[in-house]
N, C-alpha and C positions, 0 to 999 in steps of 0.2 A: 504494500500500500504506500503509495507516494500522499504527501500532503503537504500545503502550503498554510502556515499560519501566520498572523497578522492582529495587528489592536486599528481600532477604527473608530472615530472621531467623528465629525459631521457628514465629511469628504467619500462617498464611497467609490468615487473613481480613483483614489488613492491607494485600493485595495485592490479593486478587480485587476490592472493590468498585471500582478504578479499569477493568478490566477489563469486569465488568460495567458501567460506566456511559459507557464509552469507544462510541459510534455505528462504526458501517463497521470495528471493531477486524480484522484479519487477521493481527497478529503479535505474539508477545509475550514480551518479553528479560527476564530478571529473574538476579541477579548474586547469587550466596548464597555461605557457607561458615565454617567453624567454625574453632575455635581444636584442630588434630588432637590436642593433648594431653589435652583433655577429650572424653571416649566418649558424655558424657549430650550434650553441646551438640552432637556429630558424629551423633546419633541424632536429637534434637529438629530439626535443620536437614533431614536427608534423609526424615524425615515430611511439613515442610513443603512442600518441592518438589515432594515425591509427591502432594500434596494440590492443587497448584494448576496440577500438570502435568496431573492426571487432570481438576480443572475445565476446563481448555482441550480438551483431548480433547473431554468431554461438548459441550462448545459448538462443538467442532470449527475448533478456533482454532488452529493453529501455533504452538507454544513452545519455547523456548530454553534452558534451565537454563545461565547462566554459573559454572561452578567456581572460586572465589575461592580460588588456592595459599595465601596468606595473607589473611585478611579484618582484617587490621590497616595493612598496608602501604597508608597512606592514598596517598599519589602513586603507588604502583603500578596500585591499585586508575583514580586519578582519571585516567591515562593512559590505561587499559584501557577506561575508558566512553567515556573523548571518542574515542578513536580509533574505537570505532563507531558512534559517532552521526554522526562523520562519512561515516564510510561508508556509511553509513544515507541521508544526505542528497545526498551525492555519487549513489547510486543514484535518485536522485529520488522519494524514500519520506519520509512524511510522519511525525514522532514528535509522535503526541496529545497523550501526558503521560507524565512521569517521576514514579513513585512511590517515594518516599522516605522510606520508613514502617517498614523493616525491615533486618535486617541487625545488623553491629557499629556503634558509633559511625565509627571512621574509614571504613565502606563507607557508608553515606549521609549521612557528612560530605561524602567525596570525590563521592557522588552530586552533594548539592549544588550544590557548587564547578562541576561540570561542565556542570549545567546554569543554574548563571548568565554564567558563559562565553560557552553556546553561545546561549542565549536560548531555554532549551526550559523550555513549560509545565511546572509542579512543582505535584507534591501530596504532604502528610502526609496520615494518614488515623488521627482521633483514638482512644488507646486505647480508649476505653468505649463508646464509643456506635458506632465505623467509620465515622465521619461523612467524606468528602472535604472536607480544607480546603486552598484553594487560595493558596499561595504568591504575594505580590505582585512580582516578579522581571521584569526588563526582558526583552521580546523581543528582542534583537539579540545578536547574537555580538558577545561584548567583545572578540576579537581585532581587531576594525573598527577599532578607537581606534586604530589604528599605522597608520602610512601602508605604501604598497606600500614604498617602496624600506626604510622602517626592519625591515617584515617579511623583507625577502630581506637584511638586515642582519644581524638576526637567527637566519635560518636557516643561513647560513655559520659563523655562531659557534657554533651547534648543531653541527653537523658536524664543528666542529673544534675542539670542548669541549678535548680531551685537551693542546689547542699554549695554546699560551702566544705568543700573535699582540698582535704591538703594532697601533697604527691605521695606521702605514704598509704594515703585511703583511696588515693587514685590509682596506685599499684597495686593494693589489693582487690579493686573492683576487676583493672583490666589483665590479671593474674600476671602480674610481671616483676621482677628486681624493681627495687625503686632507684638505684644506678642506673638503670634500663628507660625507664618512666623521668629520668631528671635529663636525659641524651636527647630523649627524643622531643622535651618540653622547650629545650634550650632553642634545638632546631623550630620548633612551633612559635618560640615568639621571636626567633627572629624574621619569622615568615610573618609574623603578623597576625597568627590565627590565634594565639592565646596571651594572656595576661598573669601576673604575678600581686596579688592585693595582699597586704599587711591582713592578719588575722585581727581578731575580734577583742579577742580575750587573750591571747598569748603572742605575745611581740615575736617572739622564737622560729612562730609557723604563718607559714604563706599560703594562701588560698590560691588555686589555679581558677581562674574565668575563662570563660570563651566570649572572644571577640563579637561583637552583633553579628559583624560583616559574614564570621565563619560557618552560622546557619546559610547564607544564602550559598555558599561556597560549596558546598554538603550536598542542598538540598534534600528531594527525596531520595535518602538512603533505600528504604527496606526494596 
């Protein structure tokens, strides 16, 4: 299954050309939604969906309309796409191209963010003319750059965001040496993905955090 995904804003000829120009296209996801305190922008966004749900129709293409609860909430939004692009991929379906051409700023900011991550094609599709211009963006998932064990490292402290886990309780959660667990944390924050906070109650012991950014980095695991 090939698919083209996309966020959409008012514009829906900002979408269709990746659509139409996408070969074998069989599915097509597109992520919209308004600010509900404004009624003109909650009208102008469900014309556009209308518009590019019924192009898929005519072409007889399968479409998706993603309901954006907030189309501001940039990490919520950026969660929300990686976790089905993974799933996407995990089903062993191929994403063409990510159109990122419409929307709020934080929805195809977080667009994106998601697909430089995942290492999935990206297009803008310029105001005037609806020209596709293609995104110079590395194919690989930037989650790669961590090693297995610093990712299942990682995924523990996901889990157990709410504690307040030094590296000795963090080696015993992820069954490791705490030598092993202080190698691999050094490397983590010099990458950026984790934090080292003063303890609460004992000046002695350091609390390990995870970074905000490093959910989005993760995304959907399972």
């Amino acid at each position: 299954m090939v698919a083209v995904f996309g966020t959409l804003g008012f514009r829906p000829k900002s979408l269709i050309p990746s659509i139409r120009s996408t070969q074998n296209v069989d599915k097509v996801v597109f992520y919209c939604g308004a600010d509900k305190g404004d009624p003109d922008a909650v009208q102008k966004v469900a014309e556009a969906k209308k518009e590019v749900l019924e192009y898929c129709r005519t072409m007889k293409i399968p479409a998706v309309a993603v309901e954006l609860e907030d189309p501001f909430d940039f990490k919520g939004i950026a969660l929300k796409i990686r976790g089905d692009l993974k799933r996407h991929k995990r089903e062993g379906k191929e994403v063409a191209v990510f159109n990122i051409a419409g929307g709020t700023r934080p929805t195809s900011s977080a667009a994106l963010l998601t697909c430089i991550l995942e290492g999935v094609p990206t297009v803008y599709v310029h105001d005037l003319t609806y020209e596709e211009i293609h995104l110079p963006l590395l194919k690989m998932e930037y989650s790669q750059v961590l090693s297995g064990e610093e990712r299942e490292i990682l995924s523990v402290l996901l889990k157990n965001k709410s504690k307040d886990l030094t590296e000795v309780e963090l080696a015993k959660l992820v069954g490791k040496h705490k030598a092993t667990i202080n190698h691999h944390l050094r490397n983590l924050i010099r990458k950026g993905a984790v934090r080292l906070e003063n303890h609460r109650s004992d000046s002695r012991k350091k609390i390990v955090r995870v970074e905000e950014s490093t959910e989005l980095l993760l995304g959907d695991e399972d």
